[in-house]
Backbone bond lengths (Angstrom), bond angles and torsions (degrees), N, CA, C in turn:
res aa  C-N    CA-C-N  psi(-1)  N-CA   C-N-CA  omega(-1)  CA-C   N-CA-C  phi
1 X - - - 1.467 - - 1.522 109.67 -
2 X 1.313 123.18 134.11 1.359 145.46 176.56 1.877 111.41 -62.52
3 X 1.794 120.77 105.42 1.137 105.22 165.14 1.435 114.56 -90.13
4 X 1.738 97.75 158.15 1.309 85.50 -173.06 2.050 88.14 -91.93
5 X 1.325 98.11 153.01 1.830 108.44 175.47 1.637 100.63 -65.26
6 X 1.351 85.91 173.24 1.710 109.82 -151.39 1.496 99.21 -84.18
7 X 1.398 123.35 135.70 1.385 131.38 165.77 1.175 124.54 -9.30
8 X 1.381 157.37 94.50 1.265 112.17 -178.64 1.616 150.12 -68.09
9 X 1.906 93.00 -7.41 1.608 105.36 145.03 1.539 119.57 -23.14
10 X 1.432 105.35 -76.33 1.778 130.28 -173.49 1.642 90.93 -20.88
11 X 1.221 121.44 -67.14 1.403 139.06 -175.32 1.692 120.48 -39.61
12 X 1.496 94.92 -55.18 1.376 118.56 -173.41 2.086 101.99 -66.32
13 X 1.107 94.00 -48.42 1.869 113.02 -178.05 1.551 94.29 -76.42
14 X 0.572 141.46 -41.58 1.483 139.02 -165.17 1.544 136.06 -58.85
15 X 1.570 91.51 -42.00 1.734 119.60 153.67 1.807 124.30 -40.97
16 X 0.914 121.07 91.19 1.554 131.70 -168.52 2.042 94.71 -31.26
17 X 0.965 122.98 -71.74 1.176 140.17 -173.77 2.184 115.09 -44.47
18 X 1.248 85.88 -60.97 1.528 110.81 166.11 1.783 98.31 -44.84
19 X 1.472 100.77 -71.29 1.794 107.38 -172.06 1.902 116.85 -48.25
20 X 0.694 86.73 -18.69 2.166 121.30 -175.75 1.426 102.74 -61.59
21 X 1.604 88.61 -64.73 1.941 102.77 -161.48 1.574 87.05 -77.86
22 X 1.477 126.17 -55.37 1.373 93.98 179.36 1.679 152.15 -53.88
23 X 1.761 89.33 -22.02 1.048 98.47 -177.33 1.730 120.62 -80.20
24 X 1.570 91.64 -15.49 2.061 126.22 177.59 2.287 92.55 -57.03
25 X 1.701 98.40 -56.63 1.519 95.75 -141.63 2.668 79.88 -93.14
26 X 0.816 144.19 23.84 0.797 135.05 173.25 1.753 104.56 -81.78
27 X 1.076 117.29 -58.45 1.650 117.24 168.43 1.544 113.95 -30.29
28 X 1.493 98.90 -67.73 1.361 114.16 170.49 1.873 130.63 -166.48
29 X 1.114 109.20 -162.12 1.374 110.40 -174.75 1.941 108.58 -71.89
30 X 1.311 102.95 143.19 1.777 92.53 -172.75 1.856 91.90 -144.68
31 X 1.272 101.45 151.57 1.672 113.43 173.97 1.561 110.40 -93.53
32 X 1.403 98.53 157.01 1.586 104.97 -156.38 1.973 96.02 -54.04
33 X 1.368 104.16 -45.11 1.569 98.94 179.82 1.510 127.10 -56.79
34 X 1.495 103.79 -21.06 1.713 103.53 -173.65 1.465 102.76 -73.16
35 X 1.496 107.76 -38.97 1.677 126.23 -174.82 1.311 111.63 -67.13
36 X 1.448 136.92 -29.91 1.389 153.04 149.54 1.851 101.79 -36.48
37 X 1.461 92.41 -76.49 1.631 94.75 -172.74 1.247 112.21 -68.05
38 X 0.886 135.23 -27.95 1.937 129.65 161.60 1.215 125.41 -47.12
39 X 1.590 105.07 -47.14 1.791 111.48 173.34 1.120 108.63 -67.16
40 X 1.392 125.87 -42.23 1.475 135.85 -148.42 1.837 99.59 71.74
41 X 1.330 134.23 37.53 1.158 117.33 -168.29 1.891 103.47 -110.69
42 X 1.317 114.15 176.71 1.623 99.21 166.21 1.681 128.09 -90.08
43 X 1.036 108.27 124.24 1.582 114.90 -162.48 1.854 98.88 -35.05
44 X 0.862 113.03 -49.65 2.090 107.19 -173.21 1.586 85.26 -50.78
45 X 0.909 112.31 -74.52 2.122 107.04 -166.80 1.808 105.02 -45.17
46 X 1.533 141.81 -64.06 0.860 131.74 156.66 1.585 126.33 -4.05
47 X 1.892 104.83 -81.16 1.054 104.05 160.37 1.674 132.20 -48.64
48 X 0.962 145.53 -16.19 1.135 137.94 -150.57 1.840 75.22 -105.16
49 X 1.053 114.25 -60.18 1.627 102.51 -169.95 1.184 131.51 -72.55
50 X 1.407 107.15 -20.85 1.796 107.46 149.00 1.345 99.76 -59.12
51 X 1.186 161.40 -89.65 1.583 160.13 177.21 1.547 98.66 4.66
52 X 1.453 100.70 -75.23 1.449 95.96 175.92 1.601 135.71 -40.08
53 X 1.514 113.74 -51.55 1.488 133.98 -170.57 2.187 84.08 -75.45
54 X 1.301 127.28 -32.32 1.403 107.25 -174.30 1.386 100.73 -86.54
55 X 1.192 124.60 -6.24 1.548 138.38 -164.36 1.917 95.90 -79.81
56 X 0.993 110.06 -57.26 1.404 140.99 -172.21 1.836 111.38 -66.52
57 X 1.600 99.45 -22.81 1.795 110.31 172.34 1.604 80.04 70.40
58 X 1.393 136.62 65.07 1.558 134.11 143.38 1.371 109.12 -117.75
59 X 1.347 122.17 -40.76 1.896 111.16 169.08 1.478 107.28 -113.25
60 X 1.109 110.66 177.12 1.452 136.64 176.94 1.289 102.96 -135.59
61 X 1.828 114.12 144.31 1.218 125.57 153.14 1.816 116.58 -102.97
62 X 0.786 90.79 136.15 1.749 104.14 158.85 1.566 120.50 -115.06
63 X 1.116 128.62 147.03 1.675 156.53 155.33 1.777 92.57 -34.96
64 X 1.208 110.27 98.75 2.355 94.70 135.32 1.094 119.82 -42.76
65 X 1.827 95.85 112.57 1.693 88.23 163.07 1.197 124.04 -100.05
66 X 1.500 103.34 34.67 1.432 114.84 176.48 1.692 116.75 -112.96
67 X 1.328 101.67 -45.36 1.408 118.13 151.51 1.424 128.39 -133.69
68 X 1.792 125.68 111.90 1.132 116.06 -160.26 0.747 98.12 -80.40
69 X 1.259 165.81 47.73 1.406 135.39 151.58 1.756 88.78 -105.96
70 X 0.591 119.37 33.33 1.819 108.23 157.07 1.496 110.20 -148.90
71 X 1.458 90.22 176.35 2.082 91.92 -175.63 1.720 102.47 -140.51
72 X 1.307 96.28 156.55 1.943 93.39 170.01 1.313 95.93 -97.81
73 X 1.314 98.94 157.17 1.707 102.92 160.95 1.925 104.81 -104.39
74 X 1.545 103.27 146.55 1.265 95.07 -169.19 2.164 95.20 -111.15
75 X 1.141 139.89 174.17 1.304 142.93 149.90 1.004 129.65 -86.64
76 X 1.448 141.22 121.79 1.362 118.01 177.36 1.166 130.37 -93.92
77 X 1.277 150.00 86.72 1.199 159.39 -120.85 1.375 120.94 -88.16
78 X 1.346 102.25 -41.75 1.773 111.85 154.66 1.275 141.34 -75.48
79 X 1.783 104.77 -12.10 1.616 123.90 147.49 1.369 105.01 -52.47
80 X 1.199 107.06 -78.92 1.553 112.07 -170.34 1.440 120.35 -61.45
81 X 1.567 111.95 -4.27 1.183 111.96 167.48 1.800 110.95 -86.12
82 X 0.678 97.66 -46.96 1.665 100.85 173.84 1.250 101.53 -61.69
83 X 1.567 125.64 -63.85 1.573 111.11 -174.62 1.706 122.78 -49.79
84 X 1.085 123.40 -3.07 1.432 141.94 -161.62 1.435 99.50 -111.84
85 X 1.118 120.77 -50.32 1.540 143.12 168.41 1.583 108.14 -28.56
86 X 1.725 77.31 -69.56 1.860 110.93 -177.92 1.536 112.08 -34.30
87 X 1.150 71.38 -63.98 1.957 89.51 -169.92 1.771 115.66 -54.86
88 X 1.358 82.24 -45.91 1.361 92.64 -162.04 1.614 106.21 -57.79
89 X 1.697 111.21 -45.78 1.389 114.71 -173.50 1.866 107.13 -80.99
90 X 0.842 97.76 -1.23 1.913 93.26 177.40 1.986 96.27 -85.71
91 X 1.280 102.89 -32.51 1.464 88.28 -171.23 1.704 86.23 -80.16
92 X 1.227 110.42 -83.12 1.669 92.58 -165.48 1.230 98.76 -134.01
93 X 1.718 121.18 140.05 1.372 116.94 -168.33 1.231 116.36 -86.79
94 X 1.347 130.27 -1.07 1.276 144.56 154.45 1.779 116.56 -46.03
95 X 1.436 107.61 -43.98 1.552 112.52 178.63 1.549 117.93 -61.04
96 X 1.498 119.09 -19.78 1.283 116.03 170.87 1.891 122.34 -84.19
97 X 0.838 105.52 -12.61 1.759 126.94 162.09 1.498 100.80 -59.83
98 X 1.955 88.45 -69.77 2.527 84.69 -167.96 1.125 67.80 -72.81
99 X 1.558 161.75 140.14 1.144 138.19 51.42 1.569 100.48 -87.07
100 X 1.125 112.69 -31.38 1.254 119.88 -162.32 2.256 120.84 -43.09
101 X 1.459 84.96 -21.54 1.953 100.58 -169.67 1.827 96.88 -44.73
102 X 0.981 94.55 143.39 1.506 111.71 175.00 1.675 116.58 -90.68
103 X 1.072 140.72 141.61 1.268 136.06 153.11 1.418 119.46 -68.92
104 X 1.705 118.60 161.24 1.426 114.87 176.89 1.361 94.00 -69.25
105 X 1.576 114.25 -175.54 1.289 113.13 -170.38 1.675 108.19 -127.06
106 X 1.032 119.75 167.43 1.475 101.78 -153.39 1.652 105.58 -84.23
107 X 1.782 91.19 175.88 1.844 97.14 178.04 1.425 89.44 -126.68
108 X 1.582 91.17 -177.34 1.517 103.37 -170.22 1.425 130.71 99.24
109 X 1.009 118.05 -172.83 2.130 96.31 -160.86 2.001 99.62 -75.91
110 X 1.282 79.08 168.30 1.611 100.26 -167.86 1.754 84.38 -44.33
111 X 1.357 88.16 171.89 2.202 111.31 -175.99 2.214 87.44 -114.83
112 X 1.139 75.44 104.38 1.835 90.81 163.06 1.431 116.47 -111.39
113 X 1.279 137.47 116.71 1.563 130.58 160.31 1.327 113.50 -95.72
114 X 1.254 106.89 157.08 1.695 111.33 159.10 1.317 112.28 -117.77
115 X 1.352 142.59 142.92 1.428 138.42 151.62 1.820 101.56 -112.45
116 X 1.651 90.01 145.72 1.012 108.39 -164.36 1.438 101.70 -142.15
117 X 1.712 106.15 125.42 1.495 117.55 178.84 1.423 124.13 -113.64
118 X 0.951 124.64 -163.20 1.705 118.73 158.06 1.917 116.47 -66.74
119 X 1.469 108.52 -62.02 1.198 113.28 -170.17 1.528 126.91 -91.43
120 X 1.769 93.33 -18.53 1.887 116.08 -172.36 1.586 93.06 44.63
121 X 1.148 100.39 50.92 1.773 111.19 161.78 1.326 120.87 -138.96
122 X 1.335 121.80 30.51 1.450 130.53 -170.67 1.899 115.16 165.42
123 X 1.104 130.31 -78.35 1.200 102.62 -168.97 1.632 106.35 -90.49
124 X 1.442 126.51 -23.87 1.340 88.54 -165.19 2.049 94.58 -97.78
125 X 1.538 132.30 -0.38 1.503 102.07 140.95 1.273 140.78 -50.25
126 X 1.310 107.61 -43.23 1.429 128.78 154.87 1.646 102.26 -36.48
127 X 1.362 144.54 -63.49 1.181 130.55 -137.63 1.967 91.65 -99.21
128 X 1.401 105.03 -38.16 1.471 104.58 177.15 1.842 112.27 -49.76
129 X 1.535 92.75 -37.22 1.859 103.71 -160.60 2.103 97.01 -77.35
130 X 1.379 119.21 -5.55 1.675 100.73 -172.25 1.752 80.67 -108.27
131 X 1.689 121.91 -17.14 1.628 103.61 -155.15 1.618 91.77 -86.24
132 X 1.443 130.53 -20.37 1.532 134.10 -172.42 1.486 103.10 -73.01
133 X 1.714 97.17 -52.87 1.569 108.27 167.89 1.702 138.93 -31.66
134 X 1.700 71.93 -64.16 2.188 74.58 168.39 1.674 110.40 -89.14
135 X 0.974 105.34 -20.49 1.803 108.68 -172.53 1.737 108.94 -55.66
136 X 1.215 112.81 -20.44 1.669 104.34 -175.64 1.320 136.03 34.46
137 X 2.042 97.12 48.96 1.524 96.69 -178.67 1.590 105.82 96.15
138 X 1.493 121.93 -56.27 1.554 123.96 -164.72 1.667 103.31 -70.69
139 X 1.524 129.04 -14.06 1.314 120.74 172.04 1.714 101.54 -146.65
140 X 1.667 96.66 144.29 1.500 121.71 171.32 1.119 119.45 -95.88
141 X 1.575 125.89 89.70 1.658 125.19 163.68 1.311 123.36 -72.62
142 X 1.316 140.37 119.21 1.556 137.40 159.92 1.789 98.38 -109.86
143 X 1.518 101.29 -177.33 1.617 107.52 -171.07 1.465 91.08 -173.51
144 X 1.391 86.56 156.55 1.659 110.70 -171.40 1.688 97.19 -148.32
145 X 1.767 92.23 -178.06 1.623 101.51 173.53 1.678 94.59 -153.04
146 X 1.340 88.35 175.18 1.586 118.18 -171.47 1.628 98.47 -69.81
147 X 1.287 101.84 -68.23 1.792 114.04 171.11 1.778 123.35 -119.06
148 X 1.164 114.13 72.88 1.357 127.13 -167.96 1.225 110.72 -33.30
149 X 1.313 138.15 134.01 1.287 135.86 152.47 1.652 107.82 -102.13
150 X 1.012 75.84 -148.72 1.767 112.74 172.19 1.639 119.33 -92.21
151 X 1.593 102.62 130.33 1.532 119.57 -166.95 1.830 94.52 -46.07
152 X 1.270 128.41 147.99 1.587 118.03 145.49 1.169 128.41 -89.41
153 X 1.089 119.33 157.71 1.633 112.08 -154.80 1.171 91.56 -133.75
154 X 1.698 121.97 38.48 1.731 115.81 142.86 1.874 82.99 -120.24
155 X 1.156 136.84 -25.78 1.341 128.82 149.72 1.845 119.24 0.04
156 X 1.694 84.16 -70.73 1.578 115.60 -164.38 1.433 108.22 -80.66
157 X 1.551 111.55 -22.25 1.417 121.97 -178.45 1.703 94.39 -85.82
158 X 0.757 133.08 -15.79 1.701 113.99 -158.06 1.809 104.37 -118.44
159 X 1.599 100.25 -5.12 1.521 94.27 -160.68 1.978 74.92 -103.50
160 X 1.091 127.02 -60.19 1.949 136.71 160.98 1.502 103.52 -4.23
161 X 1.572 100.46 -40.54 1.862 93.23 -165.76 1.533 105.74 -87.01
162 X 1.521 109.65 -0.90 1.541 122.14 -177.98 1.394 108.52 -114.11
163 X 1.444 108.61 37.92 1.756 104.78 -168.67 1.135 134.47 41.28
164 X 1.327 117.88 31.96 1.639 118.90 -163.34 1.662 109.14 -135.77
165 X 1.153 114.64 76.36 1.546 113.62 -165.59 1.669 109.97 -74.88
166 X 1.535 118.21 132.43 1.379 118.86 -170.13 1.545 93.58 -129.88
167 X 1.671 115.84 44.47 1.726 92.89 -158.40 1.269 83.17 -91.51
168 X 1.561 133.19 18.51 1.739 115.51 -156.11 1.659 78.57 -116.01
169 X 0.991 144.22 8.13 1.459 118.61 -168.08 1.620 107.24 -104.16
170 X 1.588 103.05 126.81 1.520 117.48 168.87 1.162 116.90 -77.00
171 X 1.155 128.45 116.91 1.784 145.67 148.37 1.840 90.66 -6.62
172 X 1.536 117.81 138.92 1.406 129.70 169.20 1.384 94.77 -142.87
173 X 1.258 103.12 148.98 1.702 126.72 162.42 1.471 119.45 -83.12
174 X 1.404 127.80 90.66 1.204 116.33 -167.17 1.520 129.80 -28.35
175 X 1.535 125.03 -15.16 1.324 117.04 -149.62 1.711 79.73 -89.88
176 X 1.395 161.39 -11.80 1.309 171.93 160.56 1.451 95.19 -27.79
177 X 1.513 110.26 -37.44 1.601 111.54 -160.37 1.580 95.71 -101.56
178 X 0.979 125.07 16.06 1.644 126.46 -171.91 1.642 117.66 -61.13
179 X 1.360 111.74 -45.31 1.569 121.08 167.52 1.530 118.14 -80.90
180 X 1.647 103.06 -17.04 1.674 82.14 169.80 1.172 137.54 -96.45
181 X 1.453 126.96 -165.02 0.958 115.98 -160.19 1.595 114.20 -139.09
182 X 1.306 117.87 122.23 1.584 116.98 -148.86 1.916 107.62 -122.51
183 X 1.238 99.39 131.95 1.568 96.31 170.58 1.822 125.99 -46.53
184 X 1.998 89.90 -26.09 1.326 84.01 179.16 1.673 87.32 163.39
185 X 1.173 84.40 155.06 1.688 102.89 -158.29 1.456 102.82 -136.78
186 X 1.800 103.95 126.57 1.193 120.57 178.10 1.648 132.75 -120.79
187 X 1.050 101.66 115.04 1.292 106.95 -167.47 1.784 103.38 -83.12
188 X 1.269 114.01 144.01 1.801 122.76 -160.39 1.506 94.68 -118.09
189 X 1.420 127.88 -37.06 1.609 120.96 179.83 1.148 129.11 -116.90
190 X 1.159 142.57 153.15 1.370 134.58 -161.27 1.550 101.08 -88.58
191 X 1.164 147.19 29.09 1.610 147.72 -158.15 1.589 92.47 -152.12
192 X 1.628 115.12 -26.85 0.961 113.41 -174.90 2.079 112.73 -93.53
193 X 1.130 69.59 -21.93 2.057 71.62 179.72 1.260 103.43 -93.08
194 X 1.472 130.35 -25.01 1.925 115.17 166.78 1.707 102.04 -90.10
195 X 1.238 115.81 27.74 1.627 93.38 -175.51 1.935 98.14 -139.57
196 X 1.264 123.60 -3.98 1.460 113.25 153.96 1.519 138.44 -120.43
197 X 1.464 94.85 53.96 1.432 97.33 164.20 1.311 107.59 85.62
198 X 1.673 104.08 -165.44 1.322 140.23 163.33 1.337 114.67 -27.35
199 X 1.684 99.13 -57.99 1.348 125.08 -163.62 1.766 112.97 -55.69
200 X 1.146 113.77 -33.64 1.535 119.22 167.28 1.676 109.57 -100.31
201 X 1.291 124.04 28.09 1.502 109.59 176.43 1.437 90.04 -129.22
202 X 0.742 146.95 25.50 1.868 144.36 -152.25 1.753 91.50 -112.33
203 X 1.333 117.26 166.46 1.314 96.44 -159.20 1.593 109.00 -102.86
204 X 1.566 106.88 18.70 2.008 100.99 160.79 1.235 99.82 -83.41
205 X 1.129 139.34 -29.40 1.473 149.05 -172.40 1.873 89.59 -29.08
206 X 1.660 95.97 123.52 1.222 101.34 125.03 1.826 117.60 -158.14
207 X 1.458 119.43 -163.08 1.399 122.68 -159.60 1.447 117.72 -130.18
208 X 1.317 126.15 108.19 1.236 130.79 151.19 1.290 140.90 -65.71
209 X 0.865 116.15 82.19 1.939 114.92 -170.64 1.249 102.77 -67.65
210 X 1.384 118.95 113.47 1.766 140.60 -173.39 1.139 120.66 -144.34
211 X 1.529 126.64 110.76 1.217 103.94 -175.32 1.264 125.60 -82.12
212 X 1.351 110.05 171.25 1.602 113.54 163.66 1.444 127.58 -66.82
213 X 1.430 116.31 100.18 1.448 137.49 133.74 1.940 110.16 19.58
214 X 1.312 95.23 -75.62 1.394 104.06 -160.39 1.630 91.86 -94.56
215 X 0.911 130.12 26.35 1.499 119.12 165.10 1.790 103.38 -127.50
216 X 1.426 110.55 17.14 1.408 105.60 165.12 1.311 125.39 -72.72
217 X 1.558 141.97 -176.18 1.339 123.71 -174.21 1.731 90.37 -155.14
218 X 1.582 93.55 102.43 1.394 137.66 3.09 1.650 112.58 -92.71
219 X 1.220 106.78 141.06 1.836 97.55 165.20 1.043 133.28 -86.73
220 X 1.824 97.09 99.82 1.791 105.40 -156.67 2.039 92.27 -121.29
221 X 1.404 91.43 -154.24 1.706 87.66 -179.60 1.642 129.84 -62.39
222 X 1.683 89.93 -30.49 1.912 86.49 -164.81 1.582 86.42 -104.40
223 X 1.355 143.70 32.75 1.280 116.47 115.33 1.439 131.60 -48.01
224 X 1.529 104.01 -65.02 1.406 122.17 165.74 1.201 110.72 -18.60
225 X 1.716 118.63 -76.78 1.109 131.63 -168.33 1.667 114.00 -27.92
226 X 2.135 91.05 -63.00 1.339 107.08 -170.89 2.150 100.05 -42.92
227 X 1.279 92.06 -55.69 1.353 102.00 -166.18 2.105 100.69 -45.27
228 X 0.929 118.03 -85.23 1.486 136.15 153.01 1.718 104.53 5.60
229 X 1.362 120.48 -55.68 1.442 135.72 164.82 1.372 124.71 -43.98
230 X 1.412 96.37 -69.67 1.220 105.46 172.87 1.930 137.14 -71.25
231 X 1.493 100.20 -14.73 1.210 117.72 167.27 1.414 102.72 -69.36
232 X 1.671 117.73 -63.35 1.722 116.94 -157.59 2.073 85.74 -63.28
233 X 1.075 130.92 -38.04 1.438 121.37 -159.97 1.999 96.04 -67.19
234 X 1.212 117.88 -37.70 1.617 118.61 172.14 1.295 114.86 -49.86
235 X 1.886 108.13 -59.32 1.116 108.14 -167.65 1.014 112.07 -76.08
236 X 1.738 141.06 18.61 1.134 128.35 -155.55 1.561 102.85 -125.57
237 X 1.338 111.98 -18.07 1.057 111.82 151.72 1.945 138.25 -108.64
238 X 1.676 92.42 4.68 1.475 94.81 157.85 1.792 132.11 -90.23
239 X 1.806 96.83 -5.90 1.125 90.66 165.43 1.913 132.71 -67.34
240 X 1.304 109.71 -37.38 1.507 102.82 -174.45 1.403 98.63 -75.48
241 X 1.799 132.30 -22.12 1.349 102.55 163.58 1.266 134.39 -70.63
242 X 1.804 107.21 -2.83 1.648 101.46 -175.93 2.013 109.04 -96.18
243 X 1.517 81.60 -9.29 2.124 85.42 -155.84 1.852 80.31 -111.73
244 X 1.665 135.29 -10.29 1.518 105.93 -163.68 1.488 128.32 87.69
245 X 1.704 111.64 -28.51 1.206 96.27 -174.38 1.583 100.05 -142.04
């Protein structure tokens, strides 16, 4: 009988170093230097294997839009979910069934997040309004910004067409959240994670590199959308790491 050869994912994941950085950018988004100092490795080797893992369609880079001369690398989670998928059902399609077992789900004080943007007028209401959404009670999202504005109201239009109404949420100044106390705190912009403090370096901290919505050209609905997309696809897989199941 004829096998068919090995994924070439298998290959790509397989690399001790490679398996590292993925397992580095799954929390969240990280710059080529943070990913340097995590491995302890030399930035040319780093780079060369992010190349690879973007080579492979598993990360993405984006531009700082806080400082361009650097980029986050992002994970793609539904790549690697399919590539995992892949594998799994070529060896035997039975293994995607037991994958299915659930873990218990955790104890210990309630699961609170914060997301935190520049304006808390678009992505991280947006990200509070899908994590309350799917959370069913088992997790508490609030959100703030660096310099609060005003709600956007293609924001409210794009998250509405996803059943998820956020038209009630007031703009907050992150420092509001200063005494509390959060399972873990997410920063959504790159202006926004070097520009509040403490409050994003603490060690739930982590970082989404996302851009801004309303600084697209033009910033009309299916920015939003895009934006809106890519939030429910985050939160959709940070929920069973925050609730277990």
């Amino acid at each position: 009988m004829a096998v068919a050869p090995s994924p070439p994912v298998l290959g790509v994941l397989a690399h001790d170093l490679r398996w590292t950085i993925v397992s580095l950018l799954v929390a969240g988004d990280l710059r080529t230097g943070e990913i340097v100092a995590r491995t302890g490795q030399a930035p040319s080797l780093v780079s060369y294997h992010l190349a690879r893992l973007r080579d492979a369609g598993l990360v993405s880079v984006r531009r700082s839009t806080a400082d361009g001369r650097d980029s986050y690398h992002t994970l793609d989670l539904d790549a690697i979910g399919d590539a995992v998928a892949g594998m799994a059902s070529q060896i035997h399609p039975g293994l995607l069934a037991e994958a299915g077992v659930r873990p218990a789900g955790p104890t210990g004080p309630p699961t609170r997040i914060l997301f935190i943007c520049s304006g808390n007028s678009a992505r991280s209401p947006m990200a509070e309004g899908w994590l309350n959404h799917f959370g069913g009670g088992r997790v508490t999202a609030c959100s703030a910004g660096v310099s609060p504005g005003s709600l956007h109201p293609l924001a409210v239009a794009a998250m509405a067409e996803q059943g998820v109404d956020i038209s009630g949420h007031r703009p907050t100044h992150f420092s509001e959240f200063a005494d509390d106390s959060f399972t873990r705190v997410i920063t959504l912009c790159d202006r926004a994670r070097e520009n509040c403090g403490e409050l994003a370096r603490e060690a739930a901290a982590v970082h989404w590199s996302i851009p801004n919505p309303a600084q697209a050209h033009p910033p009309d609905l299916d920015a939003f959308r895009v934006t809106t997309r890519e939030l429910r696809t985050r939160i959709r897989y940070l929920l069973p790491v925050l609730t277990g199941t």
